[in-house]
C-alpha positions as CSV (number, residue, x, y, z in Angstrom):
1,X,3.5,-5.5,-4.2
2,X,2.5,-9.0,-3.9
3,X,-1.0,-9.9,-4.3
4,X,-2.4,-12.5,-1.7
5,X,-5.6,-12.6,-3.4
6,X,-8.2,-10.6,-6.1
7,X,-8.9,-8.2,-2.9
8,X,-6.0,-8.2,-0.8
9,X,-2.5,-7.3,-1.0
10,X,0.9,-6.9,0.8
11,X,3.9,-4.0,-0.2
12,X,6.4,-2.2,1.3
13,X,7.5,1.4,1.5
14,X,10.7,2.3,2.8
15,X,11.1,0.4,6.1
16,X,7.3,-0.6,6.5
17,X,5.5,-3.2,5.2
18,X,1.6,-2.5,4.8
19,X,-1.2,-4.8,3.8
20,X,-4.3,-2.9,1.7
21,X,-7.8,-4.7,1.9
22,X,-11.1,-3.3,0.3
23,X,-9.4,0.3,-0.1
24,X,-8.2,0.1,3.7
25,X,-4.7,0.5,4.1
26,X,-2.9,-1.2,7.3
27,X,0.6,-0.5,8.0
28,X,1.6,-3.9,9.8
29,X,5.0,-3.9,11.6
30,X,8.5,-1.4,11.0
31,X,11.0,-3.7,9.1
32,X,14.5,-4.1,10.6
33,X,16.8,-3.6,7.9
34,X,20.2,-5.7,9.3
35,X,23.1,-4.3,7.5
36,X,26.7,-6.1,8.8
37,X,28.5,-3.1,9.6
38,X,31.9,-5.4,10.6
39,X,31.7,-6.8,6.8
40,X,30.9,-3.3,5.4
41,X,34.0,-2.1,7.7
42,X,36.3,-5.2,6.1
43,X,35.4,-4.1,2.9
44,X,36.1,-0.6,2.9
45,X,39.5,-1.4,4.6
46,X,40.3,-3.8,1.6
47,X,39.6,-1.5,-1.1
48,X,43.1,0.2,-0.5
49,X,45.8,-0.3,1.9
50,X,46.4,3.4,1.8
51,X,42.8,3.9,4.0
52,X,44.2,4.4,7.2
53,X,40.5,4.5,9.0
54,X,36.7,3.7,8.3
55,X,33.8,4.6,10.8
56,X,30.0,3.4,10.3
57,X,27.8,5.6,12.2
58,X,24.6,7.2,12.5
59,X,23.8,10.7,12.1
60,X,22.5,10.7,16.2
61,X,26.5,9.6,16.8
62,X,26.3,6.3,17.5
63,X,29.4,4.4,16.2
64,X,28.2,1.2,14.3
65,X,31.4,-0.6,13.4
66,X,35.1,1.7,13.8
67,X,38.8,0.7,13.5
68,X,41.7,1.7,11.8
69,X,44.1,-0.4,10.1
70,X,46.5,-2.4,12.8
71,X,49.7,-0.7,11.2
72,X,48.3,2.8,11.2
73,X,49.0,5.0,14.7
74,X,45.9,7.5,15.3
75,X,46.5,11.3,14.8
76,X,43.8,12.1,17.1
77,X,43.3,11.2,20.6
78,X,40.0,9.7,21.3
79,X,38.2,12.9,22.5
80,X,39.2,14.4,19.1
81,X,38.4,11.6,17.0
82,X,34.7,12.0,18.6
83,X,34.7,15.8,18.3
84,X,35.7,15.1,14.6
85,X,32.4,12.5,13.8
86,X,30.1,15.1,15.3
87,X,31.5,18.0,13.3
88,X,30.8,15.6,10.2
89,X,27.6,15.0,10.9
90,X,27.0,18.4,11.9
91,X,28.3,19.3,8.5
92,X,26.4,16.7,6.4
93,X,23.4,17.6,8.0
94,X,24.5,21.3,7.1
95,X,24.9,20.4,3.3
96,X,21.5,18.6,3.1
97,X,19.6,21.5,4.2
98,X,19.5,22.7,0.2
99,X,19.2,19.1,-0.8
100,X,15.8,19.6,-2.1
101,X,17.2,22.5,-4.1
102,X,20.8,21.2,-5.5
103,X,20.2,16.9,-4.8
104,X,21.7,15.1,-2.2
105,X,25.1,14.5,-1.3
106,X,26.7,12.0,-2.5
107,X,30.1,12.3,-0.9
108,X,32.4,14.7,0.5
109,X,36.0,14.8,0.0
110,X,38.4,16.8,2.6
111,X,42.3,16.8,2.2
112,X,45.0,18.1,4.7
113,X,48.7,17.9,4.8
114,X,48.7,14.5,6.4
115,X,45.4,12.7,5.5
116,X,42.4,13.6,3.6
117,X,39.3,12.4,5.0
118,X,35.8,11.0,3.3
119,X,32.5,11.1,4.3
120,X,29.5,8.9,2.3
121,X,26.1,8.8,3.3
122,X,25.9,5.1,3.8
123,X,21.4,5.8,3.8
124,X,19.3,8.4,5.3
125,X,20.7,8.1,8.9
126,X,23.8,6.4,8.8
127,X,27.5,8.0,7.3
128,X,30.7,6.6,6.0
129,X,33.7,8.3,7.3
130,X,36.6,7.5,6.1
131,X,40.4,8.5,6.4
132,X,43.2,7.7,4.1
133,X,46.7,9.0,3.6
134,X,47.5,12.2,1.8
135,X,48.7,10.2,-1.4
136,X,45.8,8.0,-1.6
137,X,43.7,7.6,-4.8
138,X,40.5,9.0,-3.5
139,X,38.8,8.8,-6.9
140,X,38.8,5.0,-6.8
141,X,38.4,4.7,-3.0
142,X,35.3,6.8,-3.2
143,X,34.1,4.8,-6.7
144,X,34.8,1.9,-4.5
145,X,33.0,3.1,-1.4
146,X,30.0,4.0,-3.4
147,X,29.7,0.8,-5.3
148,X,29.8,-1.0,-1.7
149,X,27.1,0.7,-0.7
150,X,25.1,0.1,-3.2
151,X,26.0,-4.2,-2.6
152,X,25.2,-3.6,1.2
153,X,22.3,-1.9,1.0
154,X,21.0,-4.2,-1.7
155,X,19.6,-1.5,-4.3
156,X,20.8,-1.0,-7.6
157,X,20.2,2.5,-7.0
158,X,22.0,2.9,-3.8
159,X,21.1,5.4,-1.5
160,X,19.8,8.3,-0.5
């Protein structure tokens, strides 16, 4: 809360910013949180060279930042790999139903024969997902992935 003056102050809740005068509260304009998805994207790649794939995206579908590592051939034709975001966020939204009850996710950890596949909530409405091979040290890569959330979203708490 920052105080303009003895009757009139400005703070911010979430993603909007509200000023309070004489008891009356005013919400004034949505902030725009900016969050540089390509950088959050470089980052996760660089945390191990066994992550095949990273996706940012939102939990409506929208792809924020994708790619996979230039040395790495896809498994999944395009129409699958699409299929395979929704059924993530179909899942995660699955999972959070009991959230109130158990806490919210904080990650989910899938392994197959030939990759094993990690989903993060990167905030409320945006997901994680990435894809590593089937050797890879998910422990750190998800210790990694969690701590560079917390950087890009500029909380020491992270979120959700």
């Amino acid at each position: 809360m920052i105080k303009i003056s003895d009757s009139y102050f400005l703070f911010s809740k979430h993603k909007e910013i509200f000023f309070m005068s004489n008891r009356n509260l005013y919400c004034l304009e949505i902030a725009i949180l900016y969050t540089n998805y390509e950088e959050l994207y470089q980052s996760i790649l660089k945390i191990d060279g066994k992550i095949r794939y990273a996706t940012i995206f939102d939990t409506n579908g929208e792809i924020k930042y994708s790619g996979h590592r230039g040395d790495v051939t896809s498994l999944l034709t395009p129409t699958e790999s699409k299929q395979s975001l929704q059924q993530a966020i179909n899942a995660w939204k699955y999972r959070n139903e009991y959230a109130d009850k158990i806490g919210k996710g904080k990650y989910v950890l899938a392994a197959y024969e030939k990759v094993k596949r990690i989903t993060v909530p990167l905030d409320e409405e945006h997901l994680i997902y990435i894809t590593t091979e089937a050797d890879a040290n998910h422990d750190n890569i998800i210790k990694k992935t969690l701590d560079l959330k917390k950087e890009f979203l500029h909380r020491p708490e992270g979120m959700p």
